[in-house]
N, C-alpha and C positions, 0 to 999 in steps of 0.2 A: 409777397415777392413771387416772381412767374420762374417756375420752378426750369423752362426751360431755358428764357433769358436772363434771367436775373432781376428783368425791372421791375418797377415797381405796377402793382397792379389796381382796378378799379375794385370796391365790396362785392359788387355784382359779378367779377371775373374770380377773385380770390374765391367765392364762396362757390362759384361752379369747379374750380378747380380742387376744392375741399371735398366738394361732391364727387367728384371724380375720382380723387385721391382714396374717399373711403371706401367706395362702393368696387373699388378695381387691383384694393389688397387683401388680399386672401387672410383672414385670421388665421391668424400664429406665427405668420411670418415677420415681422417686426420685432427687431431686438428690444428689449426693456420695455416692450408694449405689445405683450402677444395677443392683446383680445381686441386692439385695432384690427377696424375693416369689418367686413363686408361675409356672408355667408354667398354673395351672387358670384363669385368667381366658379364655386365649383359646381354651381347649376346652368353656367350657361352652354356647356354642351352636352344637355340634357334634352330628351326627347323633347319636340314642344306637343304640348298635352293642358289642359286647364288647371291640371294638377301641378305641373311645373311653371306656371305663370303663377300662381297661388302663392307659391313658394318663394318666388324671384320677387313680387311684391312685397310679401313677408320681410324678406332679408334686408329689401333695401330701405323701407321706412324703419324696422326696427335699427338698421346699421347709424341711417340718420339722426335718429332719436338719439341716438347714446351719444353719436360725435359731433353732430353738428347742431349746437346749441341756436343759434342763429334762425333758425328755420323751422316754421310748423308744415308740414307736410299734408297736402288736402288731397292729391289725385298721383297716382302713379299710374304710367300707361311705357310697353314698351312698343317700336315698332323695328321690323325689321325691311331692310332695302330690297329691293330686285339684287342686289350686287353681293347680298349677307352680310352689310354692317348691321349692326344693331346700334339701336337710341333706346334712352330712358328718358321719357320726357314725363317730369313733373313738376307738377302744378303746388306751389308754396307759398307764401307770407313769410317776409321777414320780420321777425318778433325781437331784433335787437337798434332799431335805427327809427327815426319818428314817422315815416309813414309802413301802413300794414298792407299795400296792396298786395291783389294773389296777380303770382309774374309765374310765366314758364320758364321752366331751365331745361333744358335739352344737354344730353350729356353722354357722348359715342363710350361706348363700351367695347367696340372690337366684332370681331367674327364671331357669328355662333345662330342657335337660337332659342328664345325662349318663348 
């Protein structure tokens, strides 16, 4: 379900929105699930540095790994706009449906940089 309308959603939308959802809640913030999410909320206004891209990678395959069963994770890439949105765009396999093709998902994170 499309958490801003209510409808009902495609696997391909639900699971970028699963993506979304984890990698843009800060662990510990959720009641009765405090180790949901994502270590990248509190690196994104972190200097950017290779050291801080290192990390931001880190966080968000290992955040997927744990929550999004659905997904094998092959390529993490962020990029940032002229305007300072930032994307995370990665490269996945769906490992729960009968075909394994590797698809992009592209998924705004907000202002910042990393």
């Amino acid at each position: 379900m499309n958490t801003a309308t209510g409808r009902t959603l495609t696997d391909r939308d639900h699971i970028a929105q699963s993506v979304r959802d984890i990698l843009t809640t800060p662990i510990g913030t959720r009641v009765m699930r405090r180790d949901y999410g994502s270590l990248l909320p509190e690196l994104i206004d972190q200097p950017q540095h290779q050291t801080t891209r290192l990390r931001a990678m880190s966080a968000t395959v290992s955040a997927l790994l744990r929550w999004e069963p659905r997904l094998r994770i092959s390529r993490v890439a962020f990029e940032t706009t002229a305007d300072g949105r930032l994307f995370i765009d990665i490269e996945q396999q769906r490992v729960d449906g009968p075909r394994a093709d590797l698809q992009q998902l592209r998924v705004p994170l907000g202002t910042g940089s990393v």
